[in-house]
Structures are given as C-alpha cells and as structure tokens.
MIKEBA-189837 format. One record per residue: residue number from 1; residue in one letter; x, y, z of N, C-alpha, C in turn. Coordinates in pm, 1 decimal. Example, Ala and Ser with C-alpha at 12.3 -4.5 7.8 and 13.67 -1.06 7.14 Angstrom:
ATOM;resi;resn;n.px;n.py;n.pz;ca.px;ca.py;ca.pz;c.px;c.py;c.pz
ATOM;1;a;1319.0;-569.0;780.0;1230.0;-450.0;780.0;1320.0;-330.0;780.0
ATOM;2;s;1285.0;-225.0;708.0;1367.0;-106.0;714.0;1290.0;3.0;787.0
//
This chain:
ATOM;resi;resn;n.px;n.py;n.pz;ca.px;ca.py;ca.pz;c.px;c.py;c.pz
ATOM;1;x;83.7;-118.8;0.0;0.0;0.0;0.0;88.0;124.8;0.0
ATOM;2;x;33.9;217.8;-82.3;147.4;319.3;-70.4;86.6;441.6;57.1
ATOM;3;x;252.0;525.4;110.3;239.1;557.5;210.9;192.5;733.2;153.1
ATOM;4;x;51.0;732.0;244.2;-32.6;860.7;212.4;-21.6;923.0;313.9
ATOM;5;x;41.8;1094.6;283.6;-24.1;1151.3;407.6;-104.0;1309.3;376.9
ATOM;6;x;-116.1;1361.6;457.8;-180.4;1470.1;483.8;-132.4;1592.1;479.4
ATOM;7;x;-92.1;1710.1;420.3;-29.4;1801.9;407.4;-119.4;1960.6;355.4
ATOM;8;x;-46.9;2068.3;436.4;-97.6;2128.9;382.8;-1.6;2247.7;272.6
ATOM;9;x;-25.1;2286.7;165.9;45.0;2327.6;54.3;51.5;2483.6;100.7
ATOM;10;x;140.9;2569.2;97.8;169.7;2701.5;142.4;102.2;2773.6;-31.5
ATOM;11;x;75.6;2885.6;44.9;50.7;2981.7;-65.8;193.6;2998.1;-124.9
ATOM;12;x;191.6;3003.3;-320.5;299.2;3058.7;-353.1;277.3;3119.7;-470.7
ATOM;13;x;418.8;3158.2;-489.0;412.4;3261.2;-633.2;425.7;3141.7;-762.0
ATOM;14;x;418.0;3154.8;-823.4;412.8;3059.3;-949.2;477.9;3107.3;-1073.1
ATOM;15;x;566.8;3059.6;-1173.7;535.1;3071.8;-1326.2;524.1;3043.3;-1391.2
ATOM;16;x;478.8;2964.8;-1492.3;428.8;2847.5;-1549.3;402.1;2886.9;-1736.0
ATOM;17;x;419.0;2775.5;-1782.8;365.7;2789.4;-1894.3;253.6;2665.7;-1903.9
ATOM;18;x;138.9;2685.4;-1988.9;16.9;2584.7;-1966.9;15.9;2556.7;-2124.7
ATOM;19;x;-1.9;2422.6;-2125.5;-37.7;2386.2;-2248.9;-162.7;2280.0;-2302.4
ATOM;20;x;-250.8;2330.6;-2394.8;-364.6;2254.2;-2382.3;-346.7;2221.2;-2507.6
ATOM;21;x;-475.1;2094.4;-2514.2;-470.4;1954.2;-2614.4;-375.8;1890.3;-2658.3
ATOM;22;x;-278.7;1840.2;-2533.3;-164.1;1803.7;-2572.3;-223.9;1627.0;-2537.9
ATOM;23;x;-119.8;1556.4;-2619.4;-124.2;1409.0;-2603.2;-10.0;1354.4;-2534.2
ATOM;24;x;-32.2;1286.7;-2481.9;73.9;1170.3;-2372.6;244.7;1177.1;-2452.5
ATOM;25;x;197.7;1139.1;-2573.7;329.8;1114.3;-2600.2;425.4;1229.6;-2690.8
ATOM;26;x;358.1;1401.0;-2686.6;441.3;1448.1;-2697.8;461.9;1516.5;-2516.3
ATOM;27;x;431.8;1437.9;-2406.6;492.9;1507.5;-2296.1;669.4;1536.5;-2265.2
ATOM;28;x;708.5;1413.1;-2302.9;890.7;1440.1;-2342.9;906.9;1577.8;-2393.9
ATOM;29;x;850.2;1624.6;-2492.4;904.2;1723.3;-2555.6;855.2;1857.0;-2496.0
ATOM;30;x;832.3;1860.0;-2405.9;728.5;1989.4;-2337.0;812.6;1957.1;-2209.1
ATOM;31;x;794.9;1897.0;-2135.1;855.7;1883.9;-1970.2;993.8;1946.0;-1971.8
ATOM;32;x;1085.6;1853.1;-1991.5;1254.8;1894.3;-2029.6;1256.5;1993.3;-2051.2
ATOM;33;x;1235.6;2059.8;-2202.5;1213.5;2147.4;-2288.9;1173.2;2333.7;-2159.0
ATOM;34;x;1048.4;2236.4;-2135.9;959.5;2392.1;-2055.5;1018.4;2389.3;-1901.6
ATOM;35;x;1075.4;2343.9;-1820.0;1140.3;2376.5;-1758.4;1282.7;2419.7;-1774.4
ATOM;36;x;1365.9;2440.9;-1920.7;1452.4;2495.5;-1913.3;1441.9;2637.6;-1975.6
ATOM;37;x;1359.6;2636.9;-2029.0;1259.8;2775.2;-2084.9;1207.8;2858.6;-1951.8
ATOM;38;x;1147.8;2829.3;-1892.2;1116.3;2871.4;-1764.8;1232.2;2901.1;-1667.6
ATOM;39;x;1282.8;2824.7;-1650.3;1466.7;2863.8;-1576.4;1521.7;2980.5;-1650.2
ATOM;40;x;1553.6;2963.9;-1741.2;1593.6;3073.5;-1792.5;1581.9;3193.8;-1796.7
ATOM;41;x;1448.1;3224.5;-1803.2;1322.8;3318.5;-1810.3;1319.9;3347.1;-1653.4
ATOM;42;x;1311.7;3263.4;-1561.5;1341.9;3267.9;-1434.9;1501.9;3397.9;-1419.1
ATOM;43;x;1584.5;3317.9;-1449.9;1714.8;3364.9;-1460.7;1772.8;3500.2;-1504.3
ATOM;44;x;1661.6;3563.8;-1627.7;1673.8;3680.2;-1673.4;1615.2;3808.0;-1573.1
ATOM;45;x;1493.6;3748.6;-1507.6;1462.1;3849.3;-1407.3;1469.9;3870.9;-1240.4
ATOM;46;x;1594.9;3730.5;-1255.2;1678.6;3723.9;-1122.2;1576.3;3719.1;-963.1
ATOM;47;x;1509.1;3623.3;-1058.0;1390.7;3546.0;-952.7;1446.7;3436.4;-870.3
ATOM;48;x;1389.5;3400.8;-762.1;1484.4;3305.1;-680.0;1381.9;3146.9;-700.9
ATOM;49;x;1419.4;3091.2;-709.5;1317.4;2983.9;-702.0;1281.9;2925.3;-574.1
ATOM;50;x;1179.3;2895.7;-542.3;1142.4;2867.7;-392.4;1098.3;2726.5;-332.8
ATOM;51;x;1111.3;2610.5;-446.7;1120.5;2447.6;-468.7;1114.2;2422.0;-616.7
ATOM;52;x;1071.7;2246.4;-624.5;1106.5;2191.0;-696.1;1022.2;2244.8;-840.5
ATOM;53;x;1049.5;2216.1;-951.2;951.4;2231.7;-1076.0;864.2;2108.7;-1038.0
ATOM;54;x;710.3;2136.8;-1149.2;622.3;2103.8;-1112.8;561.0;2043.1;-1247.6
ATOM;55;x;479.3;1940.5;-1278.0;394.7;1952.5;-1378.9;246.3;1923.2;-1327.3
ATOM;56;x;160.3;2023.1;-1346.7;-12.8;1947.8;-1304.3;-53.9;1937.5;-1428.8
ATOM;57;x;-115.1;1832.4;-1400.3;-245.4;1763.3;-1508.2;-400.2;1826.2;-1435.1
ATOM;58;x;-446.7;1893.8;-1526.1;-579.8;1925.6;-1522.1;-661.3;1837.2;-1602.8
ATOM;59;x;-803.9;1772.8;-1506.2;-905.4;1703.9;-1638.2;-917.9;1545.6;-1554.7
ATOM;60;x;-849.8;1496.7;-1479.6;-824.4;1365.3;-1438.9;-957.2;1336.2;-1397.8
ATOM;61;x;-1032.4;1225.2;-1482.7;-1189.1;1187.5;-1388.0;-1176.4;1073.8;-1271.5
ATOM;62;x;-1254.7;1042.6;-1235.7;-1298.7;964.4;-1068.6;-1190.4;821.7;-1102.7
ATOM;63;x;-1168.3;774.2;-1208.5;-1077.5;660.6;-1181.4;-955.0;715.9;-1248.3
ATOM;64;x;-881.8;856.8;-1212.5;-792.7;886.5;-1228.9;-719.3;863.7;-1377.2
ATOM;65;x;-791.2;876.3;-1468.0;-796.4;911.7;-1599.9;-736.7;969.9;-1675.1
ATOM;66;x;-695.9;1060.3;-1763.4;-680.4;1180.1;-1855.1;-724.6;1109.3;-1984.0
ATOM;67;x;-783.0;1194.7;-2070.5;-822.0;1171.8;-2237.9;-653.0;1188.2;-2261.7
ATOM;68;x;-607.4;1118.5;-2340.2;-411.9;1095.3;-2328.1;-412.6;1148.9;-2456.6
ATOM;69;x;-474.2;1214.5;-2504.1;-482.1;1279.9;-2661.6;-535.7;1399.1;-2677.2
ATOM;70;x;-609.8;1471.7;-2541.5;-620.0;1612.6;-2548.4;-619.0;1625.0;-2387.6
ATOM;71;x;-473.2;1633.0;-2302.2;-452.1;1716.8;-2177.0;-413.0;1844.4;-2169.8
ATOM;72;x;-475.2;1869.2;-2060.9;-427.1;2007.8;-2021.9;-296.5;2000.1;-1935.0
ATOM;73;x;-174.3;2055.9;-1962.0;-37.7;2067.0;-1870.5;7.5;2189.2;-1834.1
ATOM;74;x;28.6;2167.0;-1712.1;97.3;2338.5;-1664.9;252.9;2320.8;-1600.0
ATOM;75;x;317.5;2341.0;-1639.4;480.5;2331.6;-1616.1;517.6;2446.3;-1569.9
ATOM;76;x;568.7;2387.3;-1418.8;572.8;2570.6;-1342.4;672.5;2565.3;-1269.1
ATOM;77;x;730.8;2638.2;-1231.7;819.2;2658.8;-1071.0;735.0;2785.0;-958.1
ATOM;78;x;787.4;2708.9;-854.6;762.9;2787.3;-730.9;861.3;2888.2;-756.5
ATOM;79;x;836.3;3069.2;-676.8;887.4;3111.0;-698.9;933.1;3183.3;-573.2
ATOM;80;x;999.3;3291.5;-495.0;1003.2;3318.4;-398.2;906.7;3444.1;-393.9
ATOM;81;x;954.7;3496.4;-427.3;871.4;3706.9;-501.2;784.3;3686.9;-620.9
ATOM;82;x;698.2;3736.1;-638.9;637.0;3748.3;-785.8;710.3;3877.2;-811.6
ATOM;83;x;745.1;3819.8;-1014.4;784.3;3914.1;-1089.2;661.3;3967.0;-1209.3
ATOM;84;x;727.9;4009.7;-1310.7;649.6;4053.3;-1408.5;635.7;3929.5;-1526.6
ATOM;85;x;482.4;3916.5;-1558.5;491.9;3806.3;-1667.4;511.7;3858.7;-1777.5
ATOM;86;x;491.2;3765.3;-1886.8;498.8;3842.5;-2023.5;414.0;3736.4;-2109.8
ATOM;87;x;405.5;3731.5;-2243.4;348.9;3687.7;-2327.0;354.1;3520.4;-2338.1
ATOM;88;x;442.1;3511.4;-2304.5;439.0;3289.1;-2264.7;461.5;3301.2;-2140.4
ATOM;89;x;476.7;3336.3;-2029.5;503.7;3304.7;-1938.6;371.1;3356.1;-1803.3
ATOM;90;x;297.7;3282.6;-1724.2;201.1;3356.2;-1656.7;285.5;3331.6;-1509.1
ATOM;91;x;244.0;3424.4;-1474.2;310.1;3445.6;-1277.9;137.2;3474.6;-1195.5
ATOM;92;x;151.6;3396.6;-1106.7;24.6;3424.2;-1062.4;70.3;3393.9;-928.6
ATOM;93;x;-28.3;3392.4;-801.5;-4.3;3354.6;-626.7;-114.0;3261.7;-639.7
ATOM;94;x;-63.2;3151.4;-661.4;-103.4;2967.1;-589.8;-185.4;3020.8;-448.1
ATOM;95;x;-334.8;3027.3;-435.5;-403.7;3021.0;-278.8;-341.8;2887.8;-216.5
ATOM;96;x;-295.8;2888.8;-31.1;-243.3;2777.6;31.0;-382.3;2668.7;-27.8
ATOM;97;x;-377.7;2510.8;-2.3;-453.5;2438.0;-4.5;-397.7;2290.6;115.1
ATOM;98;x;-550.5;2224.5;79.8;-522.5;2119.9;218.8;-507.8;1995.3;66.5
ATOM;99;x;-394.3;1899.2;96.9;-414.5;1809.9;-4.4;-353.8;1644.2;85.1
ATOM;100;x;-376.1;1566.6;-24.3;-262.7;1417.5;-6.9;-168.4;1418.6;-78.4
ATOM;101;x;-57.6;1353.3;-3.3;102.2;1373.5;-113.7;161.9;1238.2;-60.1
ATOM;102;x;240.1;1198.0;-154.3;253.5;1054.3;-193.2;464.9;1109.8;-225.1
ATOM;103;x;501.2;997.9;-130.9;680.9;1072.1;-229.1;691.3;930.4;-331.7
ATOM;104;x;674.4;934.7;-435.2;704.1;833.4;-513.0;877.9;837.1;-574.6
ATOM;105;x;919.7;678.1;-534.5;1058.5;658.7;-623.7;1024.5;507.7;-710.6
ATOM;106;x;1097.1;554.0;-812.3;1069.8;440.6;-974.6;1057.6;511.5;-1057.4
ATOM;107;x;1042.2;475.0;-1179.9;1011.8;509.2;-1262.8;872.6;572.9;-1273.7
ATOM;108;x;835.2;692.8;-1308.6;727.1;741.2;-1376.3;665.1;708.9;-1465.5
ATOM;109;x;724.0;631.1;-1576.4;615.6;568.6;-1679.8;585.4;446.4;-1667.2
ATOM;110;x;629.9;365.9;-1524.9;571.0;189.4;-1485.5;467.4;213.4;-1364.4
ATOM;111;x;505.1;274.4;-1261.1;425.9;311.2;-1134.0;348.6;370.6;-1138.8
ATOM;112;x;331.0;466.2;-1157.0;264.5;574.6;-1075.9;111.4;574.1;-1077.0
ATOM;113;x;41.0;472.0;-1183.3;-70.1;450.5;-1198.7;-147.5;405.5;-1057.7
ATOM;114;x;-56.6;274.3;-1023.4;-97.3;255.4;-905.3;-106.6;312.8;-793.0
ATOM;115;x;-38.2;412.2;-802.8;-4.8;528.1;-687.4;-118.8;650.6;-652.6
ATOM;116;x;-155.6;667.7;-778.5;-256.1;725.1;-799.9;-413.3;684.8;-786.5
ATOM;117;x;-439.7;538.9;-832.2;-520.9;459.3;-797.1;-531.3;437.7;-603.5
ATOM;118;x;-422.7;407.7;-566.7;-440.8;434.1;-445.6;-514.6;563.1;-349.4
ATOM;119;x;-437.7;673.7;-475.6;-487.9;797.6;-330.6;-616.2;841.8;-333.8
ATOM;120;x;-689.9;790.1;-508.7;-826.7;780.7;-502.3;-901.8;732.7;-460.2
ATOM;121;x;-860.3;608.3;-439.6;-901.5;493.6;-306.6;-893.5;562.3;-168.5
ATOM;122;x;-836.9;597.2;-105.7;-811.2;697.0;-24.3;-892.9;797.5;41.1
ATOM;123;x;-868.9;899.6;-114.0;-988.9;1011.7;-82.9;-1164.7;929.9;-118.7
ATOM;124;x;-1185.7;858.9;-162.3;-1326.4;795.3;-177.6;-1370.1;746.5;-58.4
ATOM;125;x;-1264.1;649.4;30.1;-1264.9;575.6;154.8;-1358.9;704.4;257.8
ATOM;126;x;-1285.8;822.4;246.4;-1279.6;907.9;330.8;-1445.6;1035.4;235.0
ATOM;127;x;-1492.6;1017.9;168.4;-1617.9;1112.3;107.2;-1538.5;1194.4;55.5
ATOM;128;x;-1443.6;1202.3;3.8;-1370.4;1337.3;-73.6;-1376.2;1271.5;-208.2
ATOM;129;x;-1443.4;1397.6;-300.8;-1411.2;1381.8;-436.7;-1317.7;1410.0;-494.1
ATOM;130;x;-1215.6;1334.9;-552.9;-1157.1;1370.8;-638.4;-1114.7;1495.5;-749.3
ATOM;131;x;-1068.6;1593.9;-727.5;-1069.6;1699.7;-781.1;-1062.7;1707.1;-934.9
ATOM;132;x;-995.0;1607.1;-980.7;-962.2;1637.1;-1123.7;-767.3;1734.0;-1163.9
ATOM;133;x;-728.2;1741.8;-1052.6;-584.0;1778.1;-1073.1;-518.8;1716.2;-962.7
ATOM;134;x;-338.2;1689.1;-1036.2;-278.7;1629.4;-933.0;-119.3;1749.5;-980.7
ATOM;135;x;-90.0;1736.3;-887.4;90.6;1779.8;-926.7;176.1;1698.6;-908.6
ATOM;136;x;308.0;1688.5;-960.5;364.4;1606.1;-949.7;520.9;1699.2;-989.9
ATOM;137;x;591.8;1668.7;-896.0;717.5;1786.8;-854.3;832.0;1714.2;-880.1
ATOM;138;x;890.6;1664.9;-959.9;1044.5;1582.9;-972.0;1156.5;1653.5;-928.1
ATOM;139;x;1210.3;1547.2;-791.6;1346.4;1566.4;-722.3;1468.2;1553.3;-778.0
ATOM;140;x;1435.3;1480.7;-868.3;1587.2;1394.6;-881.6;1561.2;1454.7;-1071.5
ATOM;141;x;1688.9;1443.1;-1117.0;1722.8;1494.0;-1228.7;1747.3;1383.9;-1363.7
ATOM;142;x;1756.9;1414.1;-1499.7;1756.8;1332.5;-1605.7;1887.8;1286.6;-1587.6
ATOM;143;x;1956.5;1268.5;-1498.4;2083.8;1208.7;-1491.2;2102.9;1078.7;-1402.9
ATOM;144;x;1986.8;1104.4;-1321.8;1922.4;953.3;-1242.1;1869.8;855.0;-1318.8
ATOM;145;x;1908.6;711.9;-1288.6;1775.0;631.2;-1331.6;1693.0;612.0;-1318.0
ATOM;146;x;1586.1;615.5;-1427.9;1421.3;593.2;-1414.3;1394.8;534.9;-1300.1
ATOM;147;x;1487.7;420.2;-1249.5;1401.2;359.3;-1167.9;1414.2;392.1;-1019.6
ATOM;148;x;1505.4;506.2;-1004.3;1567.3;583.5;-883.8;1475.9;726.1;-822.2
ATOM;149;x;1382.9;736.2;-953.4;1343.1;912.8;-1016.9;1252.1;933.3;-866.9
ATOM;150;x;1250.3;1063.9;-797.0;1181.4;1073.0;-690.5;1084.1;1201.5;-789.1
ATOM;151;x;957.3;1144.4;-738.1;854.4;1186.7;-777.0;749.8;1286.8;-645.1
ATOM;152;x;736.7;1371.9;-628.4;620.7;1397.7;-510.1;471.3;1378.2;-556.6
ATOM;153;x;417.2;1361.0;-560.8;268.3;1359.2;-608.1;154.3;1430.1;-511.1
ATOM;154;x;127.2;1542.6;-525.1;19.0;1620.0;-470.3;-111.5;1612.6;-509.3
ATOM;155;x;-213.9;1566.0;-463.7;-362.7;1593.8;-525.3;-409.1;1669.3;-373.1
ATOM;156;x;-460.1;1787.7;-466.1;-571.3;1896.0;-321.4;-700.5;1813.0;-320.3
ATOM;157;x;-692.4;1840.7;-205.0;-897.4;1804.1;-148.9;-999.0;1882.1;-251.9
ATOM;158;x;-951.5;1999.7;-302.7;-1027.0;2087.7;-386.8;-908.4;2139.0;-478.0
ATOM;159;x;-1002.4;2220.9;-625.5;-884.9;2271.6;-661.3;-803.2;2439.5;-585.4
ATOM;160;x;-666.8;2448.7;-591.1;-695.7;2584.8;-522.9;-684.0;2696.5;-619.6
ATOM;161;x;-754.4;2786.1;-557.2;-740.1;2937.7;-651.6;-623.2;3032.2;-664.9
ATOM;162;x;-678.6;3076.4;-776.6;-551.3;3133.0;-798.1;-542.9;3297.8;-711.3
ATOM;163;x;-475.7;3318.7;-715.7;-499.3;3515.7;-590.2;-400.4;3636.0;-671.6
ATOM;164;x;-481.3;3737.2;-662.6;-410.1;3840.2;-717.6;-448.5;3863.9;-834.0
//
C-alpha cells in the first residue's frame, strides 16, 4: 500500500507555462524542454526559485484518468517574489490548499498509476471527491535512473485558486 499523508500546501508565487490539447506522447518534448525555458526566463529576471519544478495535469476523472490525446499541462516553478509576466510566461499567487502527497521513487512511466489509484481509493474511503488535478514535482534529475526518479505527487482536497 502506498504511504499517504496529509499536508498542507503554502501559498505561492508561481510561473508556469500551460499547455492545452496536448497528447501523452508528446509530454517528453514539453517537460525537459519547458522547464529549461522557464529557468531561464526565471534567470533573466533574477527570480529566486522557492522548490522543486512542477507539472499538473488538469481534467483527471474519478478513476484517475486523462483523455491521453487532449490534456491540459501546466509546467511551473515555485517562486520566492512574484515578478512581471509576459506573453508565454504567466506568474500568478497559488491560494495555500489542504491536499494528499505521496513521495514516489521508480520510474514514472511503470508506477505511478498505481499510486494514484491508491490515493483515489483513499480520498473515496474518506467522502472526498476527487478533484480532477494532481501535481507532481520531480526531485531527482535526467541524470538519475528511471528507476531511482523521486517523484512527489500532490492531489488537493479541492482545486486551489488562484490570488491576485
């Protein structure tokens, strides 16, 4: 059984780029890619980063789902300060939220199904619906092996809003 707990997510600054009707298998080319785009972009306006990069999936239904041929992805970093956005890049303040978080290590494209299946099991056990978004924050870098990769996995009790 995987080990679930209870956490609550701090309000933060965000910057993200979001990308919609994307399919499963161009995610390679967006993740890598948009977090070094974002660093960068980070880097030019001498923003501090304030944790790990992030990717949420928006859209996930009750048996933890996505249509794998039109998702919604948001590839973001925490930030410390909000700066100024611009035309690809949105900065917004993440409202705190109450969620479940899961630290997953393995591979991401063998596990995590079950992991996820679990925390829906979880929140159902307990009368919580399923929100329809999860995050998922990678520790460990493309220089690790897949089967080493530390994963965090966040799903909120609700979704949270955005502020400001």
């Amino acid at each position: 059984m995987t080990d679930i707990e209870k956490a609550t997510v701090p309000a933060q600054a965000i910057v993200s780029i979001t990308h919609e009707h994307v399919r499963v298998d161009q995610l390679p080319a967006l993740i890598g890619p948009g977090f070094m785009e974002i660093g960068g972009y980070l880097e030019s306006q001498h923003a501090e980063i304030a944790d790990a990069p992030f990717v949420a999936f928006y859209g996930m239904d009750e048996s933890i789902k996505l249509d794998e041929n039109d998702m919604r992805v948001e590839i973001g970093f925490p930030i410390r300060a909000a700066i100024a956005a611009d035309a690809r890049f949105t900065q917004y303040e993440r409202a705190s939220f109450e969620a479940v978080r899961v630290v997953y290590t393995g591979d991401y494209n063998a596990g995590m199904m079950r992991v996820y299946q679990d925390i829906a099991s979880w929140l159902a056990e307990r009368g919580i619906a399923f929100p329809g978004l999860a995050y998922e924050c990678y520790l460990t870098g493309e220089d690790v092996p897949l089967d080493e990769q530390i994963t965090v996995i966040t799903v909120p009790f609700e979704v949270p809003k955005r502020l400001g």
